[in-house]
C-alpha positions in Angstrom: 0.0 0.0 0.0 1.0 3.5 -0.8 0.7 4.8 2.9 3.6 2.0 4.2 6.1 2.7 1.4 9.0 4.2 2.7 9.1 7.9 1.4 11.7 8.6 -1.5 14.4 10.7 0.5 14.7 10.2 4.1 16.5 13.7 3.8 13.6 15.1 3.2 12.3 17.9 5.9 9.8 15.3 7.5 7.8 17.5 9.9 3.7 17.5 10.5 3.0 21.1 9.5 1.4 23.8 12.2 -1.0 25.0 9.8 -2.4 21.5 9.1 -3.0 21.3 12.5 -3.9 24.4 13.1 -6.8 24.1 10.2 -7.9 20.7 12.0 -8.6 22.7 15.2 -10.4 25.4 13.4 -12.4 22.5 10.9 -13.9 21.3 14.5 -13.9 24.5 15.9 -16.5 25.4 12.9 -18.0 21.8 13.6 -19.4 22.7 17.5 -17.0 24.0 20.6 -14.1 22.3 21.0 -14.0 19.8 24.0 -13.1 21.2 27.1 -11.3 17.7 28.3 -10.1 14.3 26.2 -8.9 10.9 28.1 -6.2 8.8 26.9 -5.7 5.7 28.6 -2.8 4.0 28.3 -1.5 1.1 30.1 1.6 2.0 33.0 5.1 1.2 31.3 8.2 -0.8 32.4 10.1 2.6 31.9 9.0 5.2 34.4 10.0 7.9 32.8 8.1 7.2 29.8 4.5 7.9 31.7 6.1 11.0 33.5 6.9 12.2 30.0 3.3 12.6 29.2 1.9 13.7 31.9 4.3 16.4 32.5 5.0 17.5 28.9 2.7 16.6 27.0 0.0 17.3 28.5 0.6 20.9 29.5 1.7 21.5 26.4 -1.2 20.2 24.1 -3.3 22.2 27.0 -1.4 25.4 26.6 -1.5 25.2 22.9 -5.5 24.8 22.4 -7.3 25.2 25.6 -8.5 21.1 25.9 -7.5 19.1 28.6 -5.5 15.9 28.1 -6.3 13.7 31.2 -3.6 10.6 31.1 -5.1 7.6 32.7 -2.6 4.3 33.5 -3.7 0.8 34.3 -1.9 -1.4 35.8 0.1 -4.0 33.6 -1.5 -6.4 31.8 -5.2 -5.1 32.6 -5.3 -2.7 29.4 -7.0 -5.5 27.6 -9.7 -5.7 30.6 -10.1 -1.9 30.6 -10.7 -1.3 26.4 -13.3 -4.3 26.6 -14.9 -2.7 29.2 -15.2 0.6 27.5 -15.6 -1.0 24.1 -18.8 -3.0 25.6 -20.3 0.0 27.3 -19.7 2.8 25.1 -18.3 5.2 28.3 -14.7 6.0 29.1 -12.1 7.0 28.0 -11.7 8.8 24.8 -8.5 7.3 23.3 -7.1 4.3 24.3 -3.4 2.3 23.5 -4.1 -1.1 22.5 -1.9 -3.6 21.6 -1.7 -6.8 19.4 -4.2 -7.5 17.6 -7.1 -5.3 19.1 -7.3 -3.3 16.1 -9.4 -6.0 14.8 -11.2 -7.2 17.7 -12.3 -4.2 18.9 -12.8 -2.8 15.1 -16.3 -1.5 14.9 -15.7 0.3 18.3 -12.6 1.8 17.3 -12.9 5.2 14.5 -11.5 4.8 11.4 -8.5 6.8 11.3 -7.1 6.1 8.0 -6.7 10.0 7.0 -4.6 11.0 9.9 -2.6 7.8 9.7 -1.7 8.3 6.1 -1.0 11.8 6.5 1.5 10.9 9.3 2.9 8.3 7.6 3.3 10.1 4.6 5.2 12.8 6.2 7.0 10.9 8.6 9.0 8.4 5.9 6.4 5.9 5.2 5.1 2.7 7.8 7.1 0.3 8.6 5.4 -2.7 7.3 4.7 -4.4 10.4 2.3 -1.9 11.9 0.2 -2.3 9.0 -0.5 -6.4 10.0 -1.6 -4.8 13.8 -3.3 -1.8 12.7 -4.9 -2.3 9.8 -8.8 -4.2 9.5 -10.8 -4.6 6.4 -8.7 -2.0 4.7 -9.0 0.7 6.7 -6.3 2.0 9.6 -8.5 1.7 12.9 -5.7 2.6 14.9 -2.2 5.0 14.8 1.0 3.2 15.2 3.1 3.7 17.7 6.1 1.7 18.4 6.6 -2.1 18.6 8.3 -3.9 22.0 10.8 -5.9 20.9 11.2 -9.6 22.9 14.8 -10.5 21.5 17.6 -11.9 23.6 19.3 -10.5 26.7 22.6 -12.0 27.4 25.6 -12.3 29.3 28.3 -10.9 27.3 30.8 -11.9 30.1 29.9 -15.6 30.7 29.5 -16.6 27.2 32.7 -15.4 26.5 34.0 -17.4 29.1 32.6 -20.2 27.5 34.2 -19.8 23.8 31.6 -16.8 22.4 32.7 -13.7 22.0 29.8 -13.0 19.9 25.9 -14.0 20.1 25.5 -17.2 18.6 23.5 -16.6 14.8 22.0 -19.7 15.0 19.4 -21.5 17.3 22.3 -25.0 17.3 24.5 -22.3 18.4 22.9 -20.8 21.2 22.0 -24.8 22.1 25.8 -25.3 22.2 26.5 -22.0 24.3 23.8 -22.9 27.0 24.7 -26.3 27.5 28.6 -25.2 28.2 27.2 -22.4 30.4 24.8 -23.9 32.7 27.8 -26.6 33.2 29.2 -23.5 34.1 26.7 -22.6 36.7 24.7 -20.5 34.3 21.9 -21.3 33.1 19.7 -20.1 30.5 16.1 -19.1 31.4 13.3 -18.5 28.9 9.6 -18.5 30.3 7.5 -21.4 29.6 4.1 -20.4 31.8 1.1 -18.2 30.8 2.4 -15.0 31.1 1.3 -12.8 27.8 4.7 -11.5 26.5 8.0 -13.8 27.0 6.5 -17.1 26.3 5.1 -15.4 23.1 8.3 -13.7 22.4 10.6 -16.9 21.5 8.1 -20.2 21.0 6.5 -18.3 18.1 9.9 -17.0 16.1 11.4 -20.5 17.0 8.3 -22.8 15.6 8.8 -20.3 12.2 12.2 -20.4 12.0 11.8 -24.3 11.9 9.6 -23.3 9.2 6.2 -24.6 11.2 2.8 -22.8 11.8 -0.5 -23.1 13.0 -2.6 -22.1 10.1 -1.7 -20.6 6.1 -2.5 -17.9 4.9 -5.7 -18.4 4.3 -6.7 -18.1 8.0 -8.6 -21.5 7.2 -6.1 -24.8 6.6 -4.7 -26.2 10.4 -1.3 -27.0 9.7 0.1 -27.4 12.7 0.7 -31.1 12.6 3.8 -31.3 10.7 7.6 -32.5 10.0 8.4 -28.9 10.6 6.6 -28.4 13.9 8.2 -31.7 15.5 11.6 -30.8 14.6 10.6 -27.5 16.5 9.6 -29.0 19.4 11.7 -31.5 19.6 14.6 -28.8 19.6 12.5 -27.0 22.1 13.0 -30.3 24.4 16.4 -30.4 24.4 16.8 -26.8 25.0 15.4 -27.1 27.7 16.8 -30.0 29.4 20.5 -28.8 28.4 20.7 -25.0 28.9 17.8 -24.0 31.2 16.3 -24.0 35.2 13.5 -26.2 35.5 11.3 -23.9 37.4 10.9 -21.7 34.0 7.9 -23.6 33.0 6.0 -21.8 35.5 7.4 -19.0 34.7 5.6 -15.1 33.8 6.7 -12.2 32.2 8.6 -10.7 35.8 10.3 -14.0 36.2 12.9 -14.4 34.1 13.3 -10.4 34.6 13.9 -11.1 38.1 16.4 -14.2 37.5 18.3 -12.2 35.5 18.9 -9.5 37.5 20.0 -11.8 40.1 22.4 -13.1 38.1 20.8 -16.6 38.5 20.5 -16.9 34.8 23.1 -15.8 31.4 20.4 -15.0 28.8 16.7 -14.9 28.4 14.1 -13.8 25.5 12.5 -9.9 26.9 12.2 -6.3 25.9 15.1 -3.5 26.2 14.1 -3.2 30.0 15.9 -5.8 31.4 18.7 -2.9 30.3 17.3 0.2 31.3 16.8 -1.5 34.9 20.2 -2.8 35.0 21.7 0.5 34.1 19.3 2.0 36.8 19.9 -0.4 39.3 22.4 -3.1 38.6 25.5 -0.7 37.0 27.8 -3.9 37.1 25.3 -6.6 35.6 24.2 -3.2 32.9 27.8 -3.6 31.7 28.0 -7.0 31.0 24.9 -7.4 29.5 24.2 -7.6 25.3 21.5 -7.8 23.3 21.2 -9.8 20.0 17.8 -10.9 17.3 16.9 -14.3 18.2 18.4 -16.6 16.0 17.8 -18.2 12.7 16.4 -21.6 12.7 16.8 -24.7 9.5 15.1 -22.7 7.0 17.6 -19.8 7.4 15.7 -17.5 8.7 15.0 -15.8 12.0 11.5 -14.1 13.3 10.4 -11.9 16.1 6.9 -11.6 17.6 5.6 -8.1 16.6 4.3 -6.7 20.2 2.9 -3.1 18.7 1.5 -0.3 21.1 -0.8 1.8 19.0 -3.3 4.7 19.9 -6.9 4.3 18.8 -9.7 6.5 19.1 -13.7 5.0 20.7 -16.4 5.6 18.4 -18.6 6.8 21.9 -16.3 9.6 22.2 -18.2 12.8 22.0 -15.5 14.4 19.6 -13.8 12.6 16.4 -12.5 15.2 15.1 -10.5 17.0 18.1 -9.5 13.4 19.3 -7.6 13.1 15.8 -6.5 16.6 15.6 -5.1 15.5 19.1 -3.2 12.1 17.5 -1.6 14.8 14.7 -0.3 16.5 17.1 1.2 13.6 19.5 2.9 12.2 16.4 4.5 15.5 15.3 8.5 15.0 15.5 8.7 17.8 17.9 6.2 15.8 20.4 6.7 12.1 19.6 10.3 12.5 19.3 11.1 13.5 23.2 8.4 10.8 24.3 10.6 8.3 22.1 14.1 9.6 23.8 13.1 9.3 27.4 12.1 5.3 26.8 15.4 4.6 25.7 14.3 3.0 22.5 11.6 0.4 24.6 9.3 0.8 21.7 10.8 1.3 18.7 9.1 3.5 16.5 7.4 2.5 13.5 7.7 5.4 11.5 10.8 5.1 8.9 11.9 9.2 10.0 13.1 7.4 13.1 15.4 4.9 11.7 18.8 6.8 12.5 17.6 8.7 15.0 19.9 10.0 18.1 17.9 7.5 20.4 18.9 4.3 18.7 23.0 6.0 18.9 22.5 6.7 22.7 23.0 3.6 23.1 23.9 1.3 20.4 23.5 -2.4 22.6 19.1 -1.6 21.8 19.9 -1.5 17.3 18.7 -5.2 17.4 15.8 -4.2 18.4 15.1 -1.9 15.4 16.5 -4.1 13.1 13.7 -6.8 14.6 10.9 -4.6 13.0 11.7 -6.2 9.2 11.2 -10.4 10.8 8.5 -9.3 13.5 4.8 -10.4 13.0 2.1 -11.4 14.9 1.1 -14.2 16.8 -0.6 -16.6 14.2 1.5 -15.5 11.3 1.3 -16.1 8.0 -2.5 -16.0 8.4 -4.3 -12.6 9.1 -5.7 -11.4 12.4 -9.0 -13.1 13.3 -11.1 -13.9 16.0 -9.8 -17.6 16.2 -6.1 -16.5 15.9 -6.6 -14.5 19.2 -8.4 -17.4 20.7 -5.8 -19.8 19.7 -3.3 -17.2 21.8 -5.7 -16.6 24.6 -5.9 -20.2 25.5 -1.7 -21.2 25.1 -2.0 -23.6 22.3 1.6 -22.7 20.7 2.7 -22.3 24.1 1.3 -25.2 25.7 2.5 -27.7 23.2 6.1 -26.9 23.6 6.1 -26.6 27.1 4.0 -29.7 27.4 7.2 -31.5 25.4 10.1 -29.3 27.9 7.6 -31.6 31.0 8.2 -34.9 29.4 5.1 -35.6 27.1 6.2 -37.1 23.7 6.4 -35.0 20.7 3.5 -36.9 18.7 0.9 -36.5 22.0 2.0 -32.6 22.2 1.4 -32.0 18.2 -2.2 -34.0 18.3 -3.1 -31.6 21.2 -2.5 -28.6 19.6 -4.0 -30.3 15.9 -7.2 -30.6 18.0 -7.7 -27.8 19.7 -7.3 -25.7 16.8 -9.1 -27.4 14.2 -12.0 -26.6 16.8 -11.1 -23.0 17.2 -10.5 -22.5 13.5 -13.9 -25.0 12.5 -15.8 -21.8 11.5 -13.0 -19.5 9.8 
């Protein structure tokens, strides 16, 4: 599509013009009296400073500029989901939410069509990174503005695997098999989360299973393929990994687990976003300057994958206001605004607009470039088949995760594969 092709000249003066904005205003201004308040709801971040940013910047400044209110509400991690349902089923709330995943499309006729704006910010910020299309995009139209993706790629002890022979990050998942076993004969292990958390489990089993070249469904969001040559040679890898580089207790493991076994030094590498850095640097200086950060590796096929873990901003169709709640968007994704609310995350989300790809943030400090280099191999859950209702059913109840960490527990790789067969030929029965 036109509005995700990366602009001609990235030298180009790529900056979201005043009087645009400035006509927007007046266009709702003509429309009825501008609001005297908007909510955006957003859901608390691992980096502090990123929140503070908004409400102490932004905010103000947006409020100075045209008079409106902007009221930043924070949930609690991992209740955002909870909060837009609620909202979404009830019509009240907030005005403008950040979703993630794939709530573009499950939320999509409660969510305003935004496809101007986000073409007219795309446009003059370098053109979409592809990836934010495949989480923002439903039935052709853009129902919610890209913000930045969360990377899960691989945190690592630069120290301790050099110890053990690699001075670099292995490029290969056989690679990293061979550094973990030698390092948790070493005393350290690896430790990659195998519960029902909803980001770290997500962030390796689904780039490992492609990279062996498996998947659940194709493309056409219809055909169960999960039962295949591909997917046991996945998770038969997935055993041994296991059993050879990692603690046992990570397959009860959630997303602050293996945060918290790293930081303890209890374990030399794990699959998470940039924060594990950004706390270490905070808190940990002498684990902050041993640690790297690497893509995940590439499997058999030769290629390597990343789970696409998108924040986005989308607008509620009960809010009073359409019109000053995208006026508002334009203006939060302006280079002057979005720019400073990228800086103080330390590259956490990495933007998705292609004006961003050299920016200073990513040279502050180069250990996080991985994690914009990810965007190109990142894509959803369910990959290669679009978003659906079944795909996010198939994520909600563990089926990739289960059947690999049903296999790391001891059940054979036949039994795992026919368990996962069957619960999503049922989930996919009416696609």
């Amino acid at each position: 599509m036109a509005n995700i092709v990366r602009a001609a000249s990235r030298r180009d003066v790529l900056t979201i013009s005043a009087a645009t904005f400035v006509g927007g205003l007046m266009g709702a201004a003509r429309a009825g009296a501008a609001p005297k308040s908007l909510t955006m709801m957003h859901e608390s971040s691992f980096i502090p400073p990123y929140d503070a940013y908004f409400k102490n910047k932004l905010a103000p400044a947006y409020e100075k500029a045209t008079g409106i209110k902007i009221n930043y509400e924070t949930t609690s991690v991992g209740s955002q989901q909870t909060r837009v349902t609620t909202a979404a089923e009830t019509g009240n709330g907030p005005d403008m939410a950040q979703i993630a995943f794939n709530w573009a499309f499950l939320f999509d006729e409660k969510l305003v069509d935004v496809t101007d704006i986000a073409q007219e910010i795309g446009k003059k910020g370098g053109g979409w990174h592809q990836a934010s299309a495949e989480a923002c995009i439903v039935n052709g139209k853009w129902k919610a503005i890209p913000f930045g993706n969360i990377g899960q790629l691989m945190n690592y002890r630069m120290d301790w695997f050099s110890e053990v022979g690699f001075k670099d990050f292995p490029d290969t998942w056989d690679g990293l098999l061979e550094a973990g076993t030698k390092l948790k004969k070493a005393g350290h292990p690896f430790g990659f989360e195998l519960g029902h958390g909803f980001g770290d489990n997500h962030g390796w089993l689904y780039p490992l299973l492609w990279s062996f070249g498996g998947r659940e469904v194709e493309p056409d969001g219809k055909t169960v393929v999960i039962d295949s040559a591909e997917t046991a040679r996945a998770v038969d890898f997935c055993r041994t990994f296991f059993q050879q580089t990692m603690q046992e207790d990570t397959l009860g493991w959630t997303d602050v687990s293996n945060n918290k076994a790293y930081l303890s030094e209890q374990i030399s590498c794990t699959n998470n976003a940039e924060s594990i850095l950004f706390i270490a640097k905070r808190d940990f200086p002498d684990i902050a300057k041993v640690t790297g950060q690497a893509q995940n590796p590439k499997g058999p096929t030769g290629e390597r994958f990343h789970i696409l873990n998108p924040w986005s901003h989308a607008i509620f169709t009960h809010t009073p206001d359409h019109k000053a709640a995208k006026d508002f968007m334009v203006w939060l994704m302006d280079p002057k605004q979005v720019g400073g609310w990228y800086e103080v995350a330390v590259s956490y989300y990495a933007p998705f607009l292609h004006m961003f790809d050299d920016a200073p943030l990513w040279h502050a400090e180069p250990r996080n470039l991985p994690y914009r280099d990810s965007l190109s191999t990142s894509h959803l859950p369910g990959w290669p088949a679009p978003i659906s209702r079944p795909q996010s059913e198939s994520v909600a109840k563990y089926v990739v995760v289960d059947m690999f960490a049903k296999a790391c527990a001891g059940k054979s790789t036949k039994d795992v594969i026919a368990d996962a067969n069957a619960q999503l030929k049922q989930i996919f029965r009416t696609a």
